[in-house]
PDB file of N, CA, C and O in Angstrom:
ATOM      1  N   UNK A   1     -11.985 -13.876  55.454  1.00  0.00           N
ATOM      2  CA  UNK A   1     -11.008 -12.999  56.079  1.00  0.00           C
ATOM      3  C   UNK A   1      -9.676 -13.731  56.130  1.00  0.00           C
ATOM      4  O   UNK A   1      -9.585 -14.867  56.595  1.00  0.00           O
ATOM      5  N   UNK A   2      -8.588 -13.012  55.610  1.00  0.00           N
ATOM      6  CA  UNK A   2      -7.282 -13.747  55.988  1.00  0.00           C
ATOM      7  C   UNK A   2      -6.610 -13.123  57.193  1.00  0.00           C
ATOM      8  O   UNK A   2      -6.646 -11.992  57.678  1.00  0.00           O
ATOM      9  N   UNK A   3      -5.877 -14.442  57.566  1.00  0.00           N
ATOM     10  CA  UNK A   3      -5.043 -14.717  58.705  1.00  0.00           C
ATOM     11  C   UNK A   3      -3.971 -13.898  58.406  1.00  0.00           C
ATOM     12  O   UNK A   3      -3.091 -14.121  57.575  1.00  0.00           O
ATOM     13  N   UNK A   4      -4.152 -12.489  59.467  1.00  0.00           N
ATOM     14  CA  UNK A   4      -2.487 -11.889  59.119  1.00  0.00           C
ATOM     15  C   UNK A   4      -1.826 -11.723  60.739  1.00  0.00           C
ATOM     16  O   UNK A   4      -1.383 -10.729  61.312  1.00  0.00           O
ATOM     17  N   UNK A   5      -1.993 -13.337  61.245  1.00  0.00           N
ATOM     18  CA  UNK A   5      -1.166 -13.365  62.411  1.00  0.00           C
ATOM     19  C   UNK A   5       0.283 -14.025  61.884  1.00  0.00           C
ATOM     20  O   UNK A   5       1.311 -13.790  62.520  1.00  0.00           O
ATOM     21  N   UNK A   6       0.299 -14.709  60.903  1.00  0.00           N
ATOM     22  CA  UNK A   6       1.431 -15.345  60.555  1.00  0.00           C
ATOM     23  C   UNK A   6       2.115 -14.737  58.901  1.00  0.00           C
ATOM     24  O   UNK A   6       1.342 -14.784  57.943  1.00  0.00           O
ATOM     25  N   UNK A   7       3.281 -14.299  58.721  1.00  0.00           N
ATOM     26  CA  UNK A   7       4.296 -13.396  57.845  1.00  0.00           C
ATOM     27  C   UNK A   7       3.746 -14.141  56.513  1.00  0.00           C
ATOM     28  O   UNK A   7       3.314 -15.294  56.496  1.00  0.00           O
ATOM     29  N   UNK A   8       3.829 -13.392  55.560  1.00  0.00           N
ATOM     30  CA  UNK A   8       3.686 -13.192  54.265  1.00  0.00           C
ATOM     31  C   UNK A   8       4.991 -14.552  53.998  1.00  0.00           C
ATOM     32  O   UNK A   8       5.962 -14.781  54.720  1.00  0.00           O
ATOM     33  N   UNK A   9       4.686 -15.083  53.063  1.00  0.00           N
ATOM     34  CA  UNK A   9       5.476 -16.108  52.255  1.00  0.00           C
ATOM     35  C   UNK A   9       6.821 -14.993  51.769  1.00  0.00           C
ATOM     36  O   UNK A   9       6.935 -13.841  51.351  1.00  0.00           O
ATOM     37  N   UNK A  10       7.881 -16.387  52.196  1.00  0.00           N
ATOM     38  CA  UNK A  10       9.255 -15.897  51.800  1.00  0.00           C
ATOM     39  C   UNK A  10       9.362 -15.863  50.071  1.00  0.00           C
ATOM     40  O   UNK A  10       8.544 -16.458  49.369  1.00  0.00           O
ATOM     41  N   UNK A  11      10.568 -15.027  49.487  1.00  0.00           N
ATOM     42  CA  UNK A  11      10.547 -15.446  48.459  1.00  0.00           C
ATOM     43  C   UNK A  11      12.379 -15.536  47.592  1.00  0.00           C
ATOM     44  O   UNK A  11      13.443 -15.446  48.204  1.00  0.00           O
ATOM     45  N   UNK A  12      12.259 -15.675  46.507  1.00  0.00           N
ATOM     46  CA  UNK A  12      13.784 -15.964  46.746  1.00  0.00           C
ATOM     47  C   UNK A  12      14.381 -14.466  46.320  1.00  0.00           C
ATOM     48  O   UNK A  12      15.095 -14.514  45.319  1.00  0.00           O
ATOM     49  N   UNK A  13      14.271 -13.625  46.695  1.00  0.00           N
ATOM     50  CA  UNK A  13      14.676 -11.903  46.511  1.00  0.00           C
ATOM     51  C   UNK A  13      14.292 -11.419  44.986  1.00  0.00           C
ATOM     52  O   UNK A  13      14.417 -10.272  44.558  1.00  0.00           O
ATOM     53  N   UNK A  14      13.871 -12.388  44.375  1.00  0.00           N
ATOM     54  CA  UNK A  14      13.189 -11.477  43.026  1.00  0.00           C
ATOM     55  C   UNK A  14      11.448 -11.046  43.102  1.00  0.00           C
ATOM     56  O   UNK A  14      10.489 -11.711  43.493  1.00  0.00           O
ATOM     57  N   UNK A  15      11.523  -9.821  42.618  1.00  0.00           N
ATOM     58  CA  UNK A  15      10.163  -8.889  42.449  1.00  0.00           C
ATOM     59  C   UNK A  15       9.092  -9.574  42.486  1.00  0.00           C
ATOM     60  O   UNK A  15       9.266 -10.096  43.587  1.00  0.00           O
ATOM     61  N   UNK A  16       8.033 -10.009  42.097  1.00  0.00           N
ATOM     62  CA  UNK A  16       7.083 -10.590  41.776  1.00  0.00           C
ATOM     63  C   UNK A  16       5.506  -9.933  42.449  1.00  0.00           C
ATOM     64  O   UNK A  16       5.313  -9.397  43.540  1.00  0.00           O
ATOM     65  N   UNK A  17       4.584 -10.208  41.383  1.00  0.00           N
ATOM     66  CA  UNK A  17       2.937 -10.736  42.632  1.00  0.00           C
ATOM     67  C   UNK A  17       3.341 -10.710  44.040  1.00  0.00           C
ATOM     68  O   UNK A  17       4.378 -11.144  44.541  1.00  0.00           O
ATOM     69  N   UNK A  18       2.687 -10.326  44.403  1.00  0.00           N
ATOM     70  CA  UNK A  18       2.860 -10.869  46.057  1.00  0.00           C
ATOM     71  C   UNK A  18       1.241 -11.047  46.484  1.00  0.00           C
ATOM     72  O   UNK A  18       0.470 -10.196  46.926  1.00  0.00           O
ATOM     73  N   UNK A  19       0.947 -12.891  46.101  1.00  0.00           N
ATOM     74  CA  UNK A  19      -0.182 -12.887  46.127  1.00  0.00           C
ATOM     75  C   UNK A  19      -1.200 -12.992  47.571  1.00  0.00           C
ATOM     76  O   UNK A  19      -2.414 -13.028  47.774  1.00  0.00           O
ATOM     77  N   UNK A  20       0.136 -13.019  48.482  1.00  0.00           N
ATOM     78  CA  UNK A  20      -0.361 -12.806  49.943  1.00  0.00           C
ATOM     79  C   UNK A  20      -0.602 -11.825  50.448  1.00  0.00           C
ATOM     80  O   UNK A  20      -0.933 -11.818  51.634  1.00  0.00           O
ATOM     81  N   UNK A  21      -0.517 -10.699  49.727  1.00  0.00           N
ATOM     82  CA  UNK A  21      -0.928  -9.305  49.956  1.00  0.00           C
ATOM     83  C   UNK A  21      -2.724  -8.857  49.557  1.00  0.00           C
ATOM     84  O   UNK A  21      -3.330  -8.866  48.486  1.00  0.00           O
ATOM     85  N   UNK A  22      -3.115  -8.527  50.838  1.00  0.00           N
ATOM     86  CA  UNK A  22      -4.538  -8.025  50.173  1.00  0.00           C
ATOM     87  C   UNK A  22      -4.626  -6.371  50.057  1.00  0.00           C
ATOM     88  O   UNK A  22      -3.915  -5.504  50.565  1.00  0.00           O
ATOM     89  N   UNK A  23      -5.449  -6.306  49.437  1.00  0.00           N
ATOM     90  CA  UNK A  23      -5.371  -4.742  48.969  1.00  0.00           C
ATOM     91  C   UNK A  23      -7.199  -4.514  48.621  1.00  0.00           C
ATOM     92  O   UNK A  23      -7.876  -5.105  47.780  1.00  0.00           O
ATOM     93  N   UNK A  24      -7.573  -3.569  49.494  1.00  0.00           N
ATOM     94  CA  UNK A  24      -8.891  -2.884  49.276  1.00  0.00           C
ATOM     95  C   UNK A  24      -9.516  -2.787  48.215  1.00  0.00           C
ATOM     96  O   UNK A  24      -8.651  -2.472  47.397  1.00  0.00           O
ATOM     97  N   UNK A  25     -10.475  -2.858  47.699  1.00  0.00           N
ATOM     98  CA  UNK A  25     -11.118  -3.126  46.376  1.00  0.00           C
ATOM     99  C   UNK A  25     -11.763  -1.463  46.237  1.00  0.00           C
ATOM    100  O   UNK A  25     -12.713  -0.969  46.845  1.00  0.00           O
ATOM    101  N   UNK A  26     -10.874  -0.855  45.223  1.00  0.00           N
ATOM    102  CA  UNK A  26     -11.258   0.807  45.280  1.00  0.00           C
ATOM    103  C   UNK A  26     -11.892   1.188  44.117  1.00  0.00           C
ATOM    104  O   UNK A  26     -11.981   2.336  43.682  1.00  0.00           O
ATOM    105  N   UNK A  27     -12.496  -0.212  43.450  1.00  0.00           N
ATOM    106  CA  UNK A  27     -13.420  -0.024  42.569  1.00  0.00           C
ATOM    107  C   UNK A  27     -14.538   1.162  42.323  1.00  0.00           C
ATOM    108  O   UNK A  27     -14.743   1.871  41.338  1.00  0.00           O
ATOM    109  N   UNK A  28     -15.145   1.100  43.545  1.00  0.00           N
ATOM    110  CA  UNK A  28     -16.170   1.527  43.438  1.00  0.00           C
ATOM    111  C   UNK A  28     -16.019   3.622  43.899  1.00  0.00           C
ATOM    112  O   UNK A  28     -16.939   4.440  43.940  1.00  0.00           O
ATOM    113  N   UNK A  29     -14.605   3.830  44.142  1.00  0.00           N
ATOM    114  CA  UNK A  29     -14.336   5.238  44.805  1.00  0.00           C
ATOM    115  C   UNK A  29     -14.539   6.346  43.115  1.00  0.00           C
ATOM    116  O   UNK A  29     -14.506   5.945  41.952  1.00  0.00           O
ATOM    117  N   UNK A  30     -14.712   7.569  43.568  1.00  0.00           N
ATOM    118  CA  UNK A  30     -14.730   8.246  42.930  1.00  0.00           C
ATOM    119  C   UNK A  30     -13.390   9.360  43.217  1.00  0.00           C
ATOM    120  O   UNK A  30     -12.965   9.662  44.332  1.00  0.00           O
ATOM    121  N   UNK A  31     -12.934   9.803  42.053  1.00  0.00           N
ATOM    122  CA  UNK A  31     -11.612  10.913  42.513  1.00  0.00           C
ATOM    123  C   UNK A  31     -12.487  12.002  42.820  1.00  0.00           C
ATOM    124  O   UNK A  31     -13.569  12.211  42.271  1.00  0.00           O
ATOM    125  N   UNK A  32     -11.908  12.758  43.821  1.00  0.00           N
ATOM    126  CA  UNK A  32     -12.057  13.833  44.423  1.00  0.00           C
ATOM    127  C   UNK A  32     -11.417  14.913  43.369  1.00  0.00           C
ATOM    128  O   UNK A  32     -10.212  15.113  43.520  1.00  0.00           O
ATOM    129  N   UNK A  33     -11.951  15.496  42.520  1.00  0.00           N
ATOM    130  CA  UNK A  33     -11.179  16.834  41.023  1.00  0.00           C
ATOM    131  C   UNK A  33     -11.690  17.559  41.761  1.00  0.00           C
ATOM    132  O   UNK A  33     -12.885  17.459  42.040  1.00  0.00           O
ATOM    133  N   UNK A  34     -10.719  18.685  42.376  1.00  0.00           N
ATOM    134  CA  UNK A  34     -11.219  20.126  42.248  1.00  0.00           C
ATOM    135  C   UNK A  34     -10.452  21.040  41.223  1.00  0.00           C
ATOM    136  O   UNK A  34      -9.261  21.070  41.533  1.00  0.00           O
ATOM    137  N   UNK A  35     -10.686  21.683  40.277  1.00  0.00           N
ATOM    138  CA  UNK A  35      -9.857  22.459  39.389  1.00  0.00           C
ATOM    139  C   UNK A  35      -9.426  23.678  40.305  1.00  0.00           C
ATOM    140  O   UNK A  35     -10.328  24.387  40.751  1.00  0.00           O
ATOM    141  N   UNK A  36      -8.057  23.981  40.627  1.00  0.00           N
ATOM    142  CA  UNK A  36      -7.665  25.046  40.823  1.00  0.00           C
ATOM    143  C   UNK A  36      -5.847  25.645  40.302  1.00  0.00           C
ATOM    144  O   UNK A  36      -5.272  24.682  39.793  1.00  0.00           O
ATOM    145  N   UNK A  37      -5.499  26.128  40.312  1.00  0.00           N
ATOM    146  CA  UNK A  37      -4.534  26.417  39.939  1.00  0.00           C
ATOM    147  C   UNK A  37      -3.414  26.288  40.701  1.00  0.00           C
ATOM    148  O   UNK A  37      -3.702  25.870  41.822  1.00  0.00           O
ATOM    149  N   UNK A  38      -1.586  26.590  40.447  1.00  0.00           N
ATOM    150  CA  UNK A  38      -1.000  26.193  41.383  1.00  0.00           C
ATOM    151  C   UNK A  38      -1.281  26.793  42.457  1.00  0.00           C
ATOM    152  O   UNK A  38      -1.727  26.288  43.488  1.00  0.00           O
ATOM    153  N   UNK A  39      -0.906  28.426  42.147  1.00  0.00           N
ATOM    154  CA  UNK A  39      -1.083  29.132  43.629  1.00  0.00           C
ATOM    155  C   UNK A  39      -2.127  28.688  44.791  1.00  0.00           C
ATOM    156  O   UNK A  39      -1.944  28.465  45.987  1.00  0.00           O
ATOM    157  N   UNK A  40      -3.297  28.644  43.977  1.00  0.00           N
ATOM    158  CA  UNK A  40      -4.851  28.193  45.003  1.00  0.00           C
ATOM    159  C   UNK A  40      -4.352  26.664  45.764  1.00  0.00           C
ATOM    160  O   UNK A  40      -4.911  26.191  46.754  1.00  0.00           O
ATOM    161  N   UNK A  41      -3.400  26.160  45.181  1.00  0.00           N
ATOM    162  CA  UNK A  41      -3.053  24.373  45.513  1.00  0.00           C
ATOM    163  C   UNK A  41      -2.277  25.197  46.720  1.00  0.00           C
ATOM    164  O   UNK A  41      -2.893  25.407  47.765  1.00  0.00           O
ATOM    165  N   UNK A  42      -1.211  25.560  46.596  1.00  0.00           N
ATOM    166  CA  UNK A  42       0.127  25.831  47.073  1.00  0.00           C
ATOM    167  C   UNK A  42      -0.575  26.456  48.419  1.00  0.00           C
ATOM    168  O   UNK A  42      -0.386  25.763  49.419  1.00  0.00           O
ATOM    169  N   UNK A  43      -1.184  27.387  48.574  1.00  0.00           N
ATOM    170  CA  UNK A  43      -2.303  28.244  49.212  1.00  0.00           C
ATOM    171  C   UNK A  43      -3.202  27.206  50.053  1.00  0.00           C
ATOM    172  O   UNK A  43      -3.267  27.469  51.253  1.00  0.00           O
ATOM    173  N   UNK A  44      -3.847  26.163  49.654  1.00  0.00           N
ATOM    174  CA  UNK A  44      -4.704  25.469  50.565  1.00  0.00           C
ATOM    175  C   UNK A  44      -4.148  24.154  50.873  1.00  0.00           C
ATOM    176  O   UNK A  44      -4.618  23.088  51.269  1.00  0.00           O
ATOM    177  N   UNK A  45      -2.495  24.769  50.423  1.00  0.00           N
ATOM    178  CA  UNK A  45      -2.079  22.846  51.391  1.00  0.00           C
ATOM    179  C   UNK A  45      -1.452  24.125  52.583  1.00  0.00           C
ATOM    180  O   UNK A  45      -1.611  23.841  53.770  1.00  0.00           O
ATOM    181  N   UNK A  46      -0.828  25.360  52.282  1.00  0.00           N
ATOM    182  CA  UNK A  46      -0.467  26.236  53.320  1.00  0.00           C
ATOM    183  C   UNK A  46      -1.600  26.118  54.315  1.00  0.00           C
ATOM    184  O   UNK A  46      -1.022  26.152  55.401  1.00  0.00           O
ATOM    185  N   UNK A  47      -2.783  26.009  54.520  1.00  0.00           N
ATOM    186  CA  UNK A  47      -3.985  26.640  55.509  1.00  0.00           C
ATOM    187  C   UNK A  47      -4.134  25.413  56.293  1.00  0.00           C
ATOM    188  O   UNK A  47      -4.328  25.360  57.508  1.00  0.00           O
ATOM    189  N   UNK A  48      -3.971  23.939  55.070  1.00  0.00           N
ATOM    190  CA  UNK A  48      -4.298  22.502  55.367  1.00  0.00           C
ATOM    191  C   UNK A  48      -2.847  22.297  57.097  1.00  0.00           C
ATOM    192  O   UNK A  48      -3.009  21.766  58.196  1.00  0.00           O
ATOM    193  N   UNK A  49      -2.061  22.755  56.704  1.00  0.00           N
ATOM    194  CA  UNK A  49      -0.628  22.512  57.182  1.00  0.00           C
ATOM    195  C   UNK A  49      -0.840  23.208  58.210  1.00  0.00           C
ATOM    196  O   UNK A  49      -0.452  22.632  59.226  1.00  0.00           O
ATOM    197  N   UNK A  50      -1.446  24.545  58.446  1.00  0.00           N
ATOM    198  CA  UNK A  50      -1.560  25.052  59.652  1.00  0.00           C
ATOM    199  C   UNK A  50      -2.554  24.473  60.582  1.00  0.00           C
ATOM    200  O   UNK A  50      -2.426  24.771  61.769  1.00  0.00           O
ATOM    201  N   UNK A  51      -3.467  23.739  60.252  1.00  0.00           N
ATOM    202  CA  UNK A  51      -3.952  22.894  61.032  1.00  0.00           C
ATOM    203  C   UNK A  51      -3.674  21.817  62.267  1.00  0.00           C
ATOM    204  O   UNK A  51      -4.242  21.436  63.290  1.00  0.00           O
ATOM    205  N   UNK A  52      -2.278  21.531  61.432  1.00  0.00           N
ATOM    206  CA  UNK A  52      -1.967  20.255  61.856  1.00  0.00           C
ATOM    207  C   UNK A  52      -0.170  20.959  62.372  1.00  0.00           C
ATOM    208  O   UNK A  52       0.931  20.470  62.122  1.00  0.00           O
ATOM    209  N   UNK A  53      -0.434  21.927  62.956  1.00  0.00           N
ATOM    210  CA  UNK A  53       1.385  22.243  63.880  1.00  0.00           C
ATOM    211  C   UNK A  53       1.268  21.460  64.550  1.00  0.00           C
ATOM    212  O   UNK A  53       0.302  20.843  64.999  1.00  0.00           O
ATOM    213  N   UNK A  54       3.316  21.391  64.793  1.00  0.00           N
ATOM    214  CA  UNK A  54       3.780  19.828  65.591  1.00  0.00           C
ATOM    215  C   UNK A  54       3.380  20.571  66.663  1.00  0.00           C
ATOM    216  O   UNK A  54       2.916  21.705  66.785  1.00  0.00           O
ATOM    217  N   UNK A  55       3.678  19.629  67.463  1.00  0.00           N
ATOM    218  CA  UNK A  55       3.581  19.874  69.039  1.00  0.00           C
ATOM    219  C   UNK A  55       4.801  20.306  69.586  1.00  0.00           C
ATOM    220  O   UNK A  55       5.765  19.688  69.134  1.00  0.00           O
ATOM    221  N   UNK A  56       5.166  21.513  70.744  1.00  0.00           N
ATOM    222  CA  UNK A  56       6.712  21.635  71.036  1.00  0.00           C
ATOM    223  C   UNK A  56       7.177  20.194  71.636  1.00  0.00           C
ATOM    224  O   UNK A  56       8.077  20.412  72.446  1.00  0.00           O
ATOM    225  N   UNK A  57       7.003  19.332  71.576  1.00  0.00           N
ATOM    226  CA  UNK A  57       7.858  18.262  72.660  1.00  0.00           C
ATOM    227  C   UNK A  57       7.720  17.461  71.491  1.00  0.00           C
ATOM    228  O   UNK A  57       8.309  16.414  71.762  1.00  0.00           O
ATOM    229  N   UNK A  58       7.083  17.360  69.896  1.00  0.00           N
ATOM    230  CA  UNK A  58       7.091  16.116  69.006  1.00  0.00           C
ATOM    231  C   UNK A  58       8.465  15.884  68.396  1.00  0.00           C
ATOM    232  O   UNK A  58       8.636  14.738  67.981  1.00  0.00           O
ATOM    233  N   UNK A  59       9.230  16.522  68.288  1.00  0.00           N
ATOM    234  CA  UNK A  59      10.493  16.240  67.989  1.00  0.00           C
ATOM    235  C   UNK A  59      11.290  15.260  69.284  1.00  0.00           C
ATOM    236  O   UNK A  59      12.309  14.699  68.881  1.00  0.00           O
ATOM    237  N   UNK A  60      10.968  15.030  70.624  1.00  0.00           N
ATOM    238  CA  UNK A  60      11.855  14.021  71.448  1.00  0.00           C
ATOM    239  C   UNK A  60      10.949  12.922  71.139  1.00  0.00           C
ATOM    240  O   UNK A  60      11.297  11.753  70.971  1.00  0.00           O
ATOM    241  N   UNK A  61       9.339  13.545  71.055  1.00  0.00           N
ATOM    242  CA  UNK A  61       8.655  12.117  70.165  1.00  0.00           C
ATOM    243  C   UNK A  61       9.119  11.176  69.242  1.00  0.00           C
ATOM    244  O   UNK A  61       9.289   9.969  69.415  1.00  0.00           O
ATOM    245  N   UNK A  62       9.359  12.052  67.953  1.00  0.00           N
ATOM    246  CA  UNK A  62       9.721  11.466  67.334  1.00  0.00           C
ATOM    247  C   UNK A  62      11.149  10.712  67.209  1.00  0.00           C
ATOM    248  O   UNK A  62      11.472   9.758  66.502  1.00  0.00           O
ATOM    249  N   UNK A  63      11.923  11.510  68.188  1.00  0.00           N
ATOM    250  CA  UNK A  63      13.432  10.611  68.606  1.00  0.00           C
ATOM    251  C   UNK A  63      13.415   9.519  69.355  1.00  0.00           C
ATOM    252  O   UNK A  63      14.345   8.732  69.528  1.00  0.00           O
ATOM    253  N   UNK A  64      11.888   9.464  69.988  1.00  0.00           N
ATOM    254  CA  UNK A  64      11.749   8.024  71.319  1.00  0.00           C
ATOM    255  C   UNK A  64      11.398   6.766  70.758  1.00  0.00           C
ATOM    256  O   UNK A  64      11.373   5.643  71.261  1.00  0.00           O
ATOM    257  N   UNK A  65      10.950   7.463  68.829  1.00  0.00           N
ATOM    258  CA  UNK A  65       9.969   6.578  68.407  1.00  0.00           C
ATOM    259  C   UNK A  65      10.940   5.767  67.091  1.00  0.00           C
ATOM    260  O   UNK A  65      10.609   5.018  66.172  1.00  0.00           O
ATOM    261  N   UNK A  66      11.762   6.121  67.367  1.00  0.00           N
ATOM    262  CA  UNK A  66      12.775   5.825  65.917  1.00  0.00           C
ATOM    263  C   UNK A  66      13.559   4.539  66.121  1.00  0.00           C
ATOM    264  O   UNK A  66      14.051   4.027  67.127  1.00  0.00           O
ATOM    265  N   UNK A  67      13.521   4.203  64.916  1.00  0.00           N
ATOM    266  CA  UNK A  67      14.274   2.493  65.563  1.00  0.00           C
ATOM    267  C   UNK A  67      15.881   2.128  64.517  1.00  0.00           C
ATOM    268  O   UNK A  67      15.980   1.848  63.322  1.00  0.00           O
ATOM    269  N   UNK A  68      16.620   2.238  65.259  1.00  0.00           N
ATOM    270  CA  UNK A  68      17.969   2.260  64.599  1.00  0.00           C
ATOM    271  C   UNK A  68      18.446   0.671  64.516  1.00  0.00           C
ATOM    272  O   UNK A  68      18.440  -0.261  65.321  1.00  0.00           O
ATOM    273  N   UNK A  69      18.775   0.802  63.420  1.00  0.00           N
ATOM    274  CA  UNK A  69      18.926  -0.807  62.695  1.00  0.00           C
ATOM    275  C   UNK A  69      20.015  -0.571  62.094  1.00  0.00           C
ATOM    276  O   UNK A  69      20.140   0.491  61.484  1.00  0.00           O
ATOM    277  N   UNK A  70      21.177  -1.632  62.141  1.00  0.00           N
ATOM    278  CA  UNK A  70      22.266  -1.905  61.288  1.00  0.00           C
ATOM    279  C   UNK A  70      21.875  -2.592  60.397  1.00  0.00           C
ATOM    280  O   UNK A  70      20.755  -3.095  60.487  1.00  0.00           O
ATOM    281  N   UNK A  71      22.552  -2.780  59.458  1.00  0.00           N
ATOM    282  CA  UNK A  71      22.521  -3.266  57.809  1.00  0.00           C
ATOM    283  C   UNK A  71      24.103  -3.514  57.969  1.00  0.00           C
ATOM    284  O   UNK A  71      25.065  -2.766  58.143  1.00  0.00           O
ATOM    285  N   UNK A  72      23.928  -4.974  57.825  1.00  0.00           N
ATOM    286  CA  UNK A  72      25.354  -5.743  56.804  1.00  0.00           C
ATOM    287  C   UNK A  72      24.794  -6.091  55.884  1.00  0.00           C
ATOM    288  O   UNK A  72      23.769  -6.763  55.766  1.00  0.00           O
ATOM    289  N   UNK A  73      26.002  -5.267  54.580  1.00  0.00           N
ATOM    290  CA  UNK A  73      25.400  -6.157  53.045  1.00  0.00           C
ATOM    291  C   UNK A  73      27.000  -6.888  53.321  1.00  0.00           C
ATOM    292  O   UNK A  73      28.127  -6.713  53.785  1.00  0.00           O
ATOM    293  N   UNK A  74      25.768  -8.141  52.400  1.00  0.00           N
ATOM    294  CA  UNK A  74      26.577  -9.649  52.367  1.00  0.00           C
ATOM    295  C   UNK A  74      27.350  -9.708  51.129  1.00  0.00           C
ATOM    296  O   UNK A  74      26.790  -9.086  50.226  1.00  0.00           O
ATOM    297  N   UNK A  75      28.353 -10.202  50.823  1.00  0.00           N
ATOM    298  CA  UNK A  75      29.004 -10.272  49.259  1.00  0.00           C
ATOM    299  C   UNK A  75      30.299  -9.927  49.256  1.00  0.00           C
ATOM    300  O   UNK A  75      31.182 -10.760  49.459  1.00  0.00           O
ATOM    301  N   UNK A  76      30.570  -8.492  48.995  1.00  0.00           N
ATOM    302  CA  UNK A  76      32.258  -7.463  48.790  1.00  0.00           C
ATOM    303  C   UNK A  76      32.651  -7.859  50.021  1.00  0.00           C
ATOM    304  O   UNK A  76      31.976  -7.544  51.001  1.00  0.00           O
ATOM    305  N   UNK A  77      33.741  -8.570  50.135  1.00  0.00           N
ATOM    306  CA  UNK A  77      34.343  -8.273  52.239  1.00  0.00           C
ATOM    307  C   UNK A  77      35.986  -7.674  51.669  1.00  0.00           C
ATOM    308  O   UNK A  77      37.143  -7.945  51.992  1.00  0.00           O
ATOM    309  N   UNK A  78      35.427  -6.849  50.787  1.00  0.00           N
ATOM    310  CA  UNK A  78      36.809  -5.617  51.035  1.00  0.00           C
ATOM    311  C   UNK A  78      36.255  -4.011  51.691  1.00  0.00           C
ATOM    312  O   UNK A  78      35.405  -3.166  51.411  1.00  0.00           O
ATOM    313  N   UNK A  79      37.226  -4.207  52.620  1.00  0.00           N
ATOM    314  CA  UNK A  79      37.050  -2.769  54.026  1.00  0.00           C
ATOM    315  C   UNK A  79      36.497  -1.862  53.113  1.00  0.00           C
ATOM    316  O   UNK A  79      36.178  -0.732  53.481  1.00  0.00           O
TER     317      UNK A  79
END
């Protein structure tokens, strides 16, 4: 089991591996195919969606839950 009390290795801002990252072994899953068409898609994410209505008060939720962060980019220091 790895230790994910302490941050992922720095790196110097280029892409790479990130070999400190673990990721689930989904080898063994099977895809879920159902053949249907758009409408039948479009249609059972509509029924899927009615399941799951917000709540009237999830919108101050989601305003209590939001985290506002400034960003300075470093480099241009013309206004």
């Amino acid at each position: 089991m790895k230790d994910f009390s302490k941050p992922a290795s720095q790196n110097d801002g280029q892409l790479r591996d990130a070999p400190d990252l673990v990721f689930p072994d989904w080898s063994g899953m099977v895809s879920h195919k159902v053949p249907m068409t758009f409408q039948q898609a479009v249609r059972w994410n509509e029924e899927i969606h009615a399941l799951f209505r917000p709540k009237p008060y999830q919108a101050a939720l989601d305003a209590d839950a939001r985290c506002y962060v400034e960003f300075k980019l470093l480099g241009d220091d013309s206004p």
